[in-house]
C-alpha positions in Angstrom: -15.9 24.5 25.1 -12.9 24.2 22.8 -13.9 21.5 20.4 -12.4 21.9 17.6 -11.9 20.0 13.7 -8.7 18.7 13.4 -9.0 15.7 10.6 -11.5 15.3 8.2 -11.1 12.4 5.8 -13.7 10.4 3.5 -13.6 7.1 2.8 -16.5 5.5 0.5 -19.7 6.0 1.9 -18.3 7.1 5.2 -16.6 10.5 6.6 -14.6 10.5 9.5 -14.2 13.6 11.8 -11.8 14.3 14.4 -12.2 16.3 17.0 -9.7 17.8 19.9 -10.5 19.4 23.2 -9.1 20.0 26.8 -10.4 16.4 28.1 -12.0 13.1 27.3 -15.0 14.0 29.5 -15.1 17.1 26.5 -14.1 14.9 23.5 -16.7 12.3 24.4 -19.7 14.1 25.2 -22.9 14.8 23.6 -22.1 18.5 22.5 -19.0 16.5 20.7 -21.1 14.4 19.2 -23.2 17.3 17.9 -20.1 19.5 17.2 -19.2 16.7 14.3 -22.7 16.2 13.1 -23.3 19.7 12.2 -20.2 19.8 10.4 -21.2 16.9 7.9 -23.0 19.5 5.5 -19.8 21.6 4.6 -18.5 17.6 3.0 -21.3 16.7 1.8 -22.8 14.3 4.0 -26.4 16.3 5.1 -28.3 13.1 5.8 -25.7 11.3 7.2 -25.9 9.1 10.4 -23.1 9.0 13.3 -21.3 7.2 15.3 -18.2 7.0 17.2 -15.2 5.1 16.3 -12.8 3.9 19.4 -12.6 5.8 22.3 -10.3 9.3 23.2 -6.5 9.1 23.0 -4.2 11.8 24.4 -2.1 14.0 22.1 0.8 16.0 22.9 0.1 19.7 21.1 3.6 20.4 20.6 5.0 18.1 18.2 3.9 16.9 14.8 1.5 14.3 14.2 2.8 11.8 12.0 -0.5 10.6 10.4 -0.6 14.2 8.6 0.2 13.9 4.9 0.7 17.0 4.2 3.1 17.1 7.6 1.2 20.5 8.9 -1.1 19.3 12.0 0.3 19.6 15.5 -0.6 16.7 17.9 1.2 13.6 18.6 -0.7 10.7 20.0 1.0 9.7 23.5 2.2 6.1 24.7 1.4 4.9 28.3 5.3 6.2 29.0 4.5 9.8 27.9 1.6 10.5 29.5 3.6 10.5 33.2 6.4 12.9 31.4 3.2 15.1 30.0 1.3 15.3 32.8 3.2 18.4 34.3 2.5 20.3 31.3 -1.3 20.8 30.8 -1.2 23.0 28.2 0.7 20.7 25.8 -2.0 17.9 26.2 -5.3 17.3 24.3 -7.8 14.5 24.0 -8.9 13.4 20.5 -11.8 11.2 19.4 -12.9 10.1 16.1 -16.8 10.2 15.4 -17.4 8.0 11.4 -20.5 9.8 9.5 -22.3 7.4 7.0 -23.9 8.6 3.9 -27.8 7.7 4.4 -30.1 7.3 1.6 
C-alpha cells in the first residue's frame, strides 16, 4: 500500500483529506477510506463522519500542482490529452481522491 496525505484543508464544519496512491482501484478502496479516517484526530475532528467527494483523478508526480498555496506539492492533475503522453511513464503517475470529514456532535 502506498497511501499517502497529500492535502489537508478545513473548511467550517468539514475537513477534507486527500489522499495519493499507485491506482484508483487503491485510491478508492476501503483501506483508503480508513487511511483518511484515522487521520481525523491529528485535526481535530475525532467524532467526525466521512464520506467521499468526486471520484479519483490522475496526477502527473513530476510537476507542480497549481492548487498549492504555498507552491511546494508535486502532482499535477492530468487532462484527457496527457493521460496518452503519460501512460509510458508509470512512475510519474498517481491517482488522487478526496474523502470530506464532518464534525459530528
Amino acid at each position: 500500500m502506498s497511501l499517502k496525505i497529500v492535502g489537508a484543508e478545513e473548511r467550517g464544519e468539514n475537513l477534507f483529506i486527500t489522499l495519493e496512491g499507485n491506482g484508483v482501484e487503491e485510491v478508492t478502496s476501503a483501506n483508503a477510506r480508513k487511511f483518511a479516517y484515522d487521520a481525523r484526530g491529528k485535526y481535530g475532528f475525532a467524532n467526525a463522519g466521512i464520506e467521499a467527494t468526486g471520484g479519483p483523478y490522475p496526477v502527473d508526480k513530476t510537476k507542480k500542482d497549481p492548487e498549492d498555496q504555498k507552491n511546494e506539492r508535486m502532482g499535477r492533475p492530468l487532462s484527457r490529452e496527457e493521460m496518452a503522453e503519460i501512460s509510458g511513464r508509470k512512475d510519474d503517475l498517481a491517482y488522487r481522491h478526496v474523502f470530506k470529514l464532518t464534525r459530528g456532535i
